[in-house]
Wavefront OBJ file of the C-alpha trace (Angstrom):
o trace
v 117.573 -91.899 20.166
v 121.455 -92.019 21.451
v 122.813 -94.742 20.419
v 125.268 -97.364 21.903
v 128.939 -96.553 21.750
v 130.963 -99.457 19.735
v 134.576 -100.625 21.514
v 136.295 -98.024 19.193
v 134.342 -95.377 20.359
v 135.215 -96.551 24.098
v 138.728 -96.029 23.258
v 138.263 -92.231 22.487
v 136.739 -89.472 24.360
v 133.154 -89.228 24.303
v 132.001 -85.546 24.689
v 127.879 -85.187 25.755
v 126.431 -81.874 23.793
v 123.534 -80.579 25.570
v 122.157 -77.572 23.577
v 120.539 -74.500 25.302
v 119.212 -72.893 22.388
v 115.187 -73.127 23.655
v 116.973 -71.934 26.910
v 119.801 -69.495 26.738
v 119.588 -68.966 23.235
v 116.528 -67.321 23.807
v 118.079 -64.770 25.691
v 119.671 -63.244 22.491
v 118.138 -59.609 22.185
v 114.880 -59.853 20.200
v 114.442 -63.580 20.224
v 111.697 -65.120 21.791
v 110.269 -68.528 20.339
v 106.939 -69.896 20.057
v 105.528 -73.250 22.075
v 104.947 -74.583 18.896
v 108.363 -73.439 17.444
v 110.382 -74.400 20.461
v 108.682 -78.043 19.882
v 109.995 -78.219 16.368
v 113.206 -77.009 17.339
v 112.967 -79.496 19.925
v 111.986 -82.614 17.883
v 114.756 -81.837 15.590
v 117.278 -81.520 18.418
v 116.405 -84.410 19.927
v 115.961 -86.996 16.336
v 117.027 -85.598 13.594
v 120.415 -84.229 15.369
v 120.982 -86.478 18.310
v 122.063 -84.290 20.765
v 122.554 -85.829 24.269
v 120.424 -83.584 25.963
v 118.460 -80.244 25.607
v 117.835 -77.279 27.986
v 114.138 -76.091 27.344
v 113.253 -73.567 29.107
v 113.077 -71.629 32.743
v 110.830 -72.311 35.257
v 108.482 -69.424 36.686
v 108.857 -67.458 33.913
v 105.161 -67.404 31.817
v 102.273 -69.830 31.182
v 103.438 -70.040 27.630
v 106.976 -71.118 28.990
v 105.217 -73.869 30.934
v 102.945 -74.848 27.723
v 106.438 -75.311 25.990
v 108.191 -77.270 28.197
v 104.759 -79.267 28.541
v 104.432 -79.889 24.832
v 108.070 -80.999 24.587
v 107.814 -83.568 27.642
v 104.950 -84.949 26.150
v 106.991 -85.528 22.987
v 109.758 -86.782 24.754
v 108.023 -89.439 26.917
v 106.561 -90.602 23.652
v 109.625 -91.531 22.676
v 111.598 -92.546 25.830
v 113.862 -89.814 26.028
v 112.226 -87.771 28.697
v 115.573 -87.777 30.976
v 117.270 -85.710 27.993
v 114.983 -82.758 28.195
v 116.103 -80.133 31.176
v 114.940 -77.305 32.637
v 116.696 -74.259 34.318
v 115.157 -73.779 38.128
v 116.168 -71.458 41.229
v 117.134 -72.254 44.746
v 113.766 -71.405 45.990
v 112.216 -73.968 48.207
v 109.473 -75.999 46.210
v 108.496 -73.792 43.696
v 110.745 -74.574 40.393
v 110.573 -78.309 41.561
v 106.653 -78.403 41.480
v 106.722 -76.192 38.148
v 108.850 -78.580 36.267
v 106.805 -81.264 38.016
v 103.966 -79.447 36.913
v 104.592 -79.534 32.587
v 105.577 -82.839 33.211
v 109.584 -82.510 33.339
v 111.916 -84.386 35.218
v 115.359 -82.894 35.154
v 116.207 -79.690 37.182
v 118.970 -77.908 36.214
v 119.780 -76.048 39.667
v 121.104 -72.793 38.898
v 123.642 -71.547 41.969
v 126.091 -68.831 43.556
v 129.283 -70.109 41.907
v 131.204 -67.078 42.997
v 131.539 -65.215 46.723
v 130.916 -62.043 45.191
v 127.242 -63.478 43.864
v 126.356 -65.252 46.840
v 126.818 -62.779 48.892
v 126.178 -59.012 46.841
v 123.084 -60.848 44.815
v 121.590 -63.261 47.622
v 122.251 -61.394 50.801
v 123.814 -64.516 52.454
v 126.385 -66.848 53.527
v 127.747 -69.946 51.864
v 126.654 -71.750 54.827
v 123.121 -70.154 54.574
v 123.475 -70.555 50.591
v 124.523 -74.364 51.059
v 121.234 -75.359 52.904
v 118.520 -73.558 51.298
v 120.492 -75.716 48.115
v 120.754 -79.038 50.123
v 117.341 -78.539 50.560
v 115.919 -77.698 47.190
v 117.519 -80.825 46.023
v 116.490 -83.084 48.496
v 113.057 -82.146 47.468
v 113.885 -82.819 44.112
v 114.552 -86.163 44.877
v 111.624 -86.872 46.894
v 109.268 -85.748 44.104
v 111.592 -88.077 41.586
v 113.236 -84.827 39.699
v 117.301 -85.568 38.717
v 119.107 -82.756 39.771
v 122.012 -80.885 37.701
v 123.951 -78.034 39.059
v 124.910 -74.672 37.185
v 127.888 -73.049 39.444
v 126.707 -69.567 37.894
v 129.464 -67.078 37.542
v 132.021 -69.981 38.049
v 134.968 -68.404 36.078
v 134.908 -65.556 38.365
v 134.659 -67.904 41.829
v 138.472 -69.392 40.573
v 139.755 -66.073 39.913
v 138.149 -64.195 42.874
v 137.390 -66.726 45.612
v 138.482 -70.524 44.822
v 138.508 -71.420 48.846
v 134.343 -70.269 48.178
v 134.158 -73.124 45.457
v 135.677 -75.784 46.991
v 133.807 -75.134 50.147
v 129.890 -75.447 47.800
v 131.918 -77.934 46.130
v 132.713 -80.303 49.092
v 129.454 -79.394 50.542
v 127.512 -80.594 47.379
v 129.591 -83.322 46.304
v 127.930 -85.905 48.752
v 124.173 -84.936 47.330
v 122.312 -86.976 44.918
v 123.700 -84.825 41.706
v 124.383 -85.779 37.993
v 126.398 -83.537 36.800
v 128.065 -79.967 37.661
v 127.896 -77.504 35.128
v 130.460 -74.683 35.142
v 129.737 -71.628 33.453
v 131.972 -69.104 32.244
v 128.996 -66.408 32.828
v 130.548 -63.544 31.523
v 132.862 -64.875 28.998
v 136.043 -63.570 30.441
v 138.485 -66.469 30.289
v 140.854 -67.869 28.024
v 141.685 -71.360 26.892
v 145.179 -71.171 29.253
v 142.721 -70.477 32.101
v 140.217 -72.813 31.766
v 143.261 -75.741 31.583
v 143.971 -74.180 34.733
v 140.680 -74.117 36.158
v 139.205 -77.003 34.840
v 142.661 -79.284 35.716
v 141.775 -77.975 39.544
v 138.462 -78.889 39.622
v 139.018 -82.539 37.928
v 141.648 -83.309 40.416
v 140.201 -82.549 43.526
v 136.755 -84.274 41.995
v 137.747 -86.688 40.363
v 134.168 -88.677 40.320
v 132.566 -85.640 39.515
v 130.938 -85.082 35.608
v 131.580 -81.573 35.121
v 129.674 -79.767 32.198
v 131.529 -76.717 30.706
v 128.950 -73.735 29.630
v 131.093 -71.311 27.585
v 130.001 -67.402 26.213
v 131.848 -65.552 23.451
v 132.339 -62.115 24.843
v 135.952 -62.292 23.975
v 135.341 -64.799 20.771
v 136.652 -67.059 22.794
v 133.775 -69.685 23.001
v 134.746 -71.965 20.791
v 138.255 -72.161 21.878
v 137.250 -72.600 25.519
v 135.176 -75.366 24.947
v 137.960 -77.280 23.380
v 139.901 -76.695 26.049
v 137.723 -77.788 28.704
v 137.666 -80.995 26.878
v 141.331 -81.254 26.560
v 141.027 -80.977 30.265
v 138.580 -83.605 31.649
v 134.864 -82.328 30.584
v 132.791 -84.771 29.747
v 129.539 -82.556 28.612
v 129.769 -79.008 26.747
v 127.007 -76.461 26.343
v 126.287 -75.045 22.758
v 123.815 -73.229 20.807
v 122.289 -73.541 17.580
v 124.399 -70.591 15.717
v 125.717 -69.586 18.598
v 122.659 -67.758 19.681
v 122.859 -66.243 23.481
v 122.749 -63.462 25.775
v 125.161 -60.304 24.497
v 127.725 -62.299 21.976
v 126.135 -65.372 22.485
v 127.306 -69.282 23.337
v 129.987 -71.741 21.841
v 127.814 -72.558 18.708
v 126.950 -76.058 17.672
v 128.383 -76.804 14.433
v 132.177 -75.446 15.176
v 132.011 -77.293 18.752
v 130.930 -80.434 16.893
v 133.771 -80.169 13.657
v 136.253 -79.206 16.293
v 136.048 -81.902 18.779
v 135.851 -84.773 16.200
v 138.676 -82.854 13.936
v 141.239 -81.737 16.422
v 140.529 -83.911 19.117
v 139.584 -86.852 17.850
v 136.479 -86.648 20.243
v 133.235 -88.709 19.940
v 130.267 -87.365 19.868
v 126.344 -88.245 18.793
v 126.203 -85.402 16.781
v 124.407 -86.393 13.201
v 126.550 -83.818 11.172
v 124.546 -83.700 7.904
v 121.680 -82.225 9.670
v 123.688 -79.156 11.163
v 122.578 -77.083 8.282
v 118.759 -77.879 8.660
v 118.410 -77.286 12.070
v 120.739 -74.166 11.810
v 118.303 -72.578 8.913
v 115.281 -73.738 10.966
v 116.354 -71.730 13.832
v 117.425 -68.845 11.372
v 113.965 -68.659 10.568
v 112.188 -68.720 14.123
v 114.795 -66.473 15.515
v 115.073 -63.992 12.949
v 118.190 -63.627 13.290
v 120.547 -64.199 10.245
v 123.651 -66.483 10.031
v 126.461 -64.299 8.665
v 128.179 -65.213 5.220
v 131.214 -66.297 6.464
v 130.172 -68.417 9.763
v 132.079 -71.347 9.782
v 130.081 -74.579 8.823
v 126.827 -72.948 7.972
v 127.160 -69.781 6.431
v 126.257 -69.632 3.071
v 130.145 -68.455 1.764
v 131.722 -71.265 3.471
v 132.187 -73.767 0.946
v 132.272 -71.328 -2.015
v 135.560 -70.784 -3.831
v 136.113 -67.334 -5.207
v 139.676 -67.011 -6.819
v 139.896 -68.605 -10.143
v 143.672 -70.424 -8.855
v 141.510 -72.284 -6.437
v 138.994 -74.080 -8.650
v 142.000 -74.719 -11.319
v 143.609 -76.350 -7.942
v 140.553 -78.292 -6.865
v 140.482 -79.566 -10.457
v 143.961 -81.101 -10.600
v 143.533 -83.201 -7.180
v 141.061 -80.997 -4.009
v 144.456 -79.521 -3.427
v 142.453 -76.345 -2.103
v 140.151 -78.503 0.040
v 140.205 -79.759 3.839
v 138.393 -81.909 6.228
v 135.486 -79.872 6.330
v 134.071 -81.433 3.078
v 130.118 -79.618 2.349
v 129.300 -83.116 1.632
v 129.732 -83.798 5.070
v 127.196 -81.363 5.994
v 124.452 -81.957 3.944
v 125.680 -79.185 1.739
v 127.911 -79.007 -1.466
v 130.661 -76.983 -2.976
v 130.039 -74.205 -5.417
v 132.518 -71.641 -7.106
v 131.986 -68.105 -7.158
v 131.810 -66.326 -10.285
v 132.758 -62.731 -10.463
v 136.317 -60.577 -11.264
v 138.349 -62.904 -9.999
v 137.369 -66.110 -10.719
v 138.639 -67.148 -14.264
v 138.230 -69.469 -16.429
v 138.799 -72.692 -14.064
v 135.723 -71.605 -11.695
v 133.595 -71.072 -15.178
v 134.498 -74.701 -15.926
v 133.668 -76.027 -12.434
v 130.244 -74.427 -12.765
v 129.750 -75.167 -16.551
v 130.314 -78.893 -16.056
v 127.809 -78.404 -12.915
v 124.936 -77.783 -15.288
v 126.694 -80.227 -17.961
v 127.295 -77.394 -20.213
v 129.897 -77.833 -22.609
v 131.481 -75.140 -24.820
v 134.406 -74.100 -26.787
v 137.962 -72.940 -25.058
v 136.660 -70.034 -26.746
v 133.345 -69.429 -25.780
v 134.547 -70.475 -22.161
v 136.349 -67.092 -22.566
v 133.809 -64.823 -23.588
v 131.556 -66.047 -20.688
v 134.341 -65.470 -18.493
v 134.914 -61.887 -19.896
v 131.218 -60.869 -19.374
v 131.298 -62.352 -15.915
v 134.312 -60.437 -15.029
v 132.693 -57.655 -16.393
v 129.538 -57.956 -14.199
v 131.839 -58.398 -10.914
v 133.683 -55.265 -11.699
v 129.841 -53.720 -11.520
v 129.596 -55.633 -7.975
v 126.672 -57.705 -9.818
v 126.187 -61.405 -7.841
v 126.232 -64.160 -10.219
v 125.257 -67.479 -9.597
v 125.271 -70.536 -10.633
v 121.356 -70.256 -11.743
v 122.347 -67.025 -13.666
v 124.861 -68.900 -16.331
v 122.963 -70.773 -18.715
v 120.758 -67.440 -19.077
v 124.448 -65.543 -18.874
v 126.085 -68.472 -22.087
v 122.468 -67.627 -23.978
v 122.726 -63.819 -23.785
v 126.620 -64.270 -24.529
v 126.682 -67.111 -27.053
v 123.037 -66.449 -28.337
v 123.099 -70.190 -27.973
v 120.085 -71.929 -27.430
v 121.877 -74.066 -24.041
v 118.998 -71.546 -22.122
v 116.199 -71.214 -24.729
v 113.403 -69.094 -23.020
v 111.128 -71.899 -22.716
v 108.623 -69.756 -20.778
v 107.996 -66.065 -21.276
v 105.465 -63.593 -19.584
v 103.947 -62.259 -22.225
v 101.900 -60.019 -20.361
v 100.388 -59.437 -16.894
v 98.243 -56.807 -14.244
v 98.197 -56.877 -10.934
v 96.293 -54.281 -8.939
v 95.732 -52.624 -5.733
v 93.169 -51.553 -3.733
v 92.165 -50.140 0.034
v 90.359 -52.931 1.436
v 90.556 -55.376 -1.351
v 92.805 -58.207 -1.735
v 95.725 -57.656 -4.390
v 94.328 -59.208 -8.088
v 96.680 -60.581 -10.880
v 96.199 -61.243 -14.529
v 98.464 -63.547 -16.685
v 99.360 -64.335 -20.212
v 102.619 -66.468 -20.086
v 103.918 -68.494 -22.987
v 104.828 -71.852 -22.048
v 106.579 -73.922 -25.533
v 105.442 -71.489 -27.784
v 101.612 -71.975 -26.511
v 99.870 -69.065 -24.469
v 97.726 -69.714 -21.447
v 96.027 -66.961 -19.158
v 95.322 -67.042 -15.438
v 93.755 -64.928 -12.941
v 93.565 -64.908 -9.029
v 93.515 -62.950 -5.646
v 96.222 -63.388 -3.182
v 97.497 -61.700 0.290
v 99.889 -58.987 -1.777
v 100.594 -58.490 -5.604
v 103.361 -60.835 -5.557
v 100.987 -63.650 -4.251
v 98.643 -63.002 -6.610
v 100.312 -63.566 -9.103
v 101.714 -66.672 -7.775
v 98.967 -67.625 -7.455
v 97.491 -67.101 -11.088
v 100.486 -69.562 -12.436
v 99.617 -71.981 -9.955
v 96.303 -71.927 -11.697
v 97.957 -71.931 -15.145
v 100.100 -74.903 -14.145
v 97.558 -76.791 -12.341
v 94.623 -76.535 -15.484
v 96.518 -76.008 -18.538
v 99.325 -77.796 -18.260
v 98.458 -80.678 -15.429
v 101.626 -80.135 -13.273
v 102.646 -78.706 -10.251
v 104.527 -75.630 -9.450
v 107.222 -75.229 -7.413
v 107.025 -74.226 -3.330
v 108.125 -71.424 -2.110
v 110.815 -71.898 1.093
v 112.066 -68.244 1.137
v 111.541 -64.669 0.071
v 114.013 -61.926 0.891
v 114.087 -58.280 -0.444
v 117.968 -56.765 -0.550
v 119.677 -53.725 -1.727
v 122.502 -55.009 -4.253
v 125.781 -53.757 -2.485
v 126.835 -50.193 -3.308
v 123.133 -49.567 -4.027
v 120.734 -46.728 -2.874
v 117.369 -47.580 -1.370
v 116.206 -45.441 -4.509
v 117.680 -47.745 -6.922
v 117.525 -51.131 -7.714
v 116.385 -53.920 -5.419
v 117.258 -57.516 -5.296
v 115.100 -59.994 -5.016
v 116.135 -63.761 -3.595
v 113.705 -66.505 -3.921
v 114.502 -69.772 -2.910
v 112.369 -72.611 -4.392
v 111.626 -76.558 -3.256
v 111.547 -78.789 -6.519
v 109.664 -81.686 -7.413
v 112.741 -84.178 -6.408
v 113.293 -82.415 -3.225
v 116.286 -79.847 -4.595
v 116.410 -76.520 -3.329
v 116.668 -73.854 -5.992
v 117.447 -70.514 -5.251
v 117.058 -67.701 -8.262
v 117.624 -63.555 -8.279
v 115.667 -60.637 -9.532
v 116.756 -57.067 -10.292
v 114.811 -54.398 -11.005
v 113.712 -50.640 -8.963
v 110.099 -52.631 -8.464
v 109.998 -55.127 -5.614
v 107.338 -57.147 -7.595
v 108.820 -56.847 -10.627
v 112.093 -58.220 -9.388
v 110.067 -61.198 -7.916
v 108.401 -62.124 -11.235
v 111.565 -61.711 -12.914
v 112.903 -64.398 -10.482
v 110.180 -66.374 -10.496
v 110.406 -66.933 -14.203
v 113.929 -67.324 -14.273
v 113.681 -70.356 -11.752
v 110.596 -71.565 -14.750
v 112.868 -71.487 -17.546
v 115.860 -73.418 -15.518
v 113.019 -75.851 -14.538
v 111.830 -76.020 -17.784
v 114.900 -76.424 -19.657
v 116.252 -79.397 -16.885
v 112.837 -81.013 -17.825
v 113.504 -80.755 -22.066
v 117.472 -82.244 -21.390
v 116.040 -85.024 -19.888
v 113.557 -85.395 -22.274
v 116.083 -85.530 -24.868
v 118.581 -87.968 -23.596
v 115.744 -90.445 -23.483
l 1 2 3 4 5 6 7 8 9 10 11 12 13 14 15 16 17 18 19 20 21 22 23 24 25 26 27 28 29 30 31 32 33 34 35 36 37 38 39 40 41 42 43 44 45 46 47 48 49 50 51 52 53 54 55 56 57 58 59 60 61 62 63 64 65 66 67 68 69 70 71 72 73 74 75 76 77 78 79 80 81 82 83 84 85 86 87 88 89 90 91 92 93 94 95 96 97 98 99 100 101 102 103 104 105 106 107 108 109 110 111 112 113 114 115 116 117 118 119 120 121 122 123 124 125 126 127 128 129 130 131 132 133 134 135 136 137 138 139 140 141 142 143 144 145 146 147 148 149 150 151 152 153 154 155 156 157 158 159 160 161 162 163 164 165 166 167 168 169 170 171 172 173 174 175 176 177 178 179 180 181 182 183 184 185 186 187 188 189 190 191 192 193 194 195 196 197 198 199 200 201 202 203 204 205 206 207 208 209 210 211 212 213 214 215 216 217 218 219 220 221 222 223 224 225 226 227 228 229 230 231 232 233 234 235 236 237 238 239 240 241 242 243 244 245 246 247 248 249 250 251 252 253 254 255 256 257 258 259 260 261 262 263 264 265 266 267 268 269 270 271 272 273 274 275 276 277 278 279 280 281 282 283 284 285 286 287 288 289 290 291 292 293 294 295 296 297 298 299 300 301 302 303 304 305 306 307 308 309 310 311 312 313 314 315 316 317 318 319 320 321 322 323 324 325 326 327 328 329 330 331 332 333 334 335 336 337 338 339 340 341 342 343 344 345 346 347 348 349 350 351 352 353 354 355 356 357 358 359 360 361 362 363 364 365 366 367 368 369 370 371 372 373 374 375 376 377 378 379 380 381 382 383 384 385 386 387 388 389 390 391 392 393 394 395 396 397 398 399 400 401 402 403 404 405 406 407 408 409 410 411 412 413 414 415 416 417 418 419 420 421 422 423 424 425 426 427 428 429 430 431 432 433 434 435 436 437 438 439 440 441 442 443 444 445 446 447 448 449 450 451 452 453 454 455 456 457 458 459 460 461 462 463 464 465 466 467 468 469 470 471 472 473 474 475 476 477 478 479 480 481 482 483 484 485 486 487 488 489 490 491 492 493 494 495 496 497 498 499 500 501 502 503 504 505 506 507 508 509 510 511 512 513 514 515 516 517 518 519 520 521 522 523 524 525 526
């Protein structure tokens, strides 16, 4: 639920965020989300993130559209929030207002001609033919007890092209029972300079008016747009979950949010340690991956790579800014590789609560360097096995080692996996069937886990097959397995090796051991 403003917040701006990602964000190429997954998105939107309103959907566009929007009204009037959900309709007489009657809606947001050149070249007709087919869509509206928002579409281009065309839909629709106007920058063409200029117009000659701003990022320009629309009297901005949209996409979520409450001191509802949950949820659904480097949620944005950095960060943050990981739901790490040095060794050493020598903190540092001059990843789940190999030091004892296994394939028969694995010097077998030889074998140390040793094995979250950089697709492949723990932590180990299987087991029993070996410390300090 939103909650109540306190008197402090009354004294700042206060910025609604209504997120179109079940709407426009759908209109990325490729992306099309189930009913089911649109409700999840939905939920999380609406509970777990707080956002003041979401954009579901289109009306007339499929039975499964209308399913959608019907399963996410029914969720929202559940739990009184029904007059946050919207949903984009036409200027067509009665039919979007019956369909988002229909699954149970009761917001229409009224997409119209927001330039001459649109209403006119795309509708064949006049403003004053344009005004009254609207006038009348949203009279109807209000008869059957729909709230009506307007989308000026193409708005950016009606100020440059034809602002006289504006003000006259403007002055027209001013006096009608609407919430809010929306202004679009349709095809991401302007600049922050011109939407102060533009926005500052509109503001003054409506001053009663809530205007919406509804930025793209044709020109990477999203971002700053939406900031400056703020700066210049909007009280609502448009995002989407990792900036997902139609060509470059919209202003994306998490940099609107940091920016607003950062540099402009905004307020907003915005629950910012679930960013990074919703943003991987929609990863997944979407299919579409969040680069590296993407402010906020990419996975390189709160890693530090040069080794002067983490010796900084350990004599006071002094490489560190208001965008703290903590704040995110996330946490800091430090790189390891060619240029990190001994400082980012440290950082990850006392991580794991590994303690060594100055000089054994060297040698781990050389063979590091070493593997980054080969362009090998290293991570922090690779350095107690990395301090064994180095130090044959018995920090990263192989506590569990495959001693042997089979897995086998056949047209028409499921995948089948046999196991020997040594678990604290003691050797237990296991056998099953799964969906592919990977699962299989899963599968068999499941069983293992489950009947000889009486505990449960770690979930899988993720899977994903890469080629290490600079390699061929006839070399070695990388596998990246990300794993939920017993206590909720998410653990994410690496295999190498030219067989994709292979790579996955070797993964798999590298997450064991660190599992394994976390489970003997503790055991120990006791």
């Amino acid at each position: 639920m939103v909650k109540q403003r306190s008197n402090y917040q009354r004294m700042t701006p206060f910025i609604e965020i209504m997120d179109s990602t079940l709407r426009d964000g759908e209109q990325t190429s490729g992306v099309s989300f189930l009913p089911h997954e649109k409700l999840i998105i939905a939920r999380k939107l609406l509970s777990d993130l707080n956002v003041d309103r979401i954009e579901v959907g289109s009306a007339r566009v499929s039975e499964g559209e209308k399913e959608a929007v019907r399963m996410i009204s029914r969720y929202a009037q559940q739990m009184g929030c029904l007059d946050r959900v919207e949903v984009l309709g036409f200027v067509d007489g009665h039919i979007s207002v019956d369909w988002i009657k229909d699954a149970g809606a009761q917001t229409l947001n009224l997409l119209v001609k927001g330039s001459l050149k649109h209403c006119r070249e795309q509708l064949g007709k006049s403003p004053e033919e344009h005004i009254d087919n609207i006038t009348e869509v949203v009279g109807y509206a209000r008869y059957q007890g729909v709230s009506v928002n307007v989308y000026l579409e193409d708005w950016s281009s009606g100020m440059k092209d034809s602002p006289e065309y504006v003000y006259q839909l403007m002055d027209a629709l001013i006096g009608l029972p609407v919430r809010r106007f929306m202004l679009p920058d349709t095809l991401g063409i302007m600049n922050p300079l011109q939407v102060v200029e533009y926005f500052r117009k509109m503001v003054k000659r409506y001053p009663q008016a809530h205007f919406d701003f509804h930025a793209h990022n044709d020109y990477d320009l999203a971002v700053s747009n939406s900031l400056a629309a703020a700066l210049s009297g909007a009280r609502g901005l448009h995002v989407t979950v990792n900036g997902l949209g139609e060509r470059c996409g919209n202003a994306p979520l998490s940099s609107v949010q940091v920016i607003l409450k950062d540099h402009f001191n905004a307020q907003t509802n915005i629950v910012e340690n679930k960013l990074n949950e919703i943003s991987r949820l929609v990863e997944s659904y979407s299919g579409i991956a969040i680069a590296p480097n993407q402010p906020i949620i990419g996975d390189n944005v709160f890693t530090q790579v040069a080794g002067v950095h983490a010796d900084g960060d350990n004599k006071g943050n002094l490489y560190q800014n208001a965008l703290i990981p903590e704040r995110f739901g996330r946490r800091r790490e430090y790189a390891m590789g060619k240029t990190s040095g001994r400082a980012n060794i440290a950082r990850n050493l006392q991580e794991l609560g590994l303690e060594l020598t100055p000089e054994q903190t060297r040698r781990v540092t050389r063979r590091i360097t070493e593997l980054g001059d080969r362009k090998e990843v290293v991570t922090l789940d690779d350095l107690p096995f990395i301090v064994s190999d180095v130090l044959k030091h018995d920090v990263a004892e192989d506590r569990i080692k495959l001693v042997s296994y089979q897995v086998s394939l056949a047209y028409g028969l499921k995948p089948l996996a046999n196991v020997k694995v040594e678990v604290n010097g003691m050797q237990y077998e296991g056998h099953s069937s799964g969906d592919g030889q990977y699962d299989a074998f899963v599968k068999a140390m499941r069983m293992i886990y489950k009947e000889n040793l009486g505990r449960t094995f770690p979930l899988l979250e993720n899977y994903a097959v890469t080629i290490p950089p600079g390699g061929r697709t006839d070399a070695l492949v990388q596998t990246v397995i990300a794993w939920k723990l017993d206590d909720g932590r998410l653990l994410r180990t690496r295999g190498l090796d030219a067989d994709q299987t292979e790579a996955a087991i070797k993964a798999t029993i590298k997450m064991l051991n660190i599992v394994e070996n976390e489970k003997n410390q503790t055991n120990v300090s006791r």
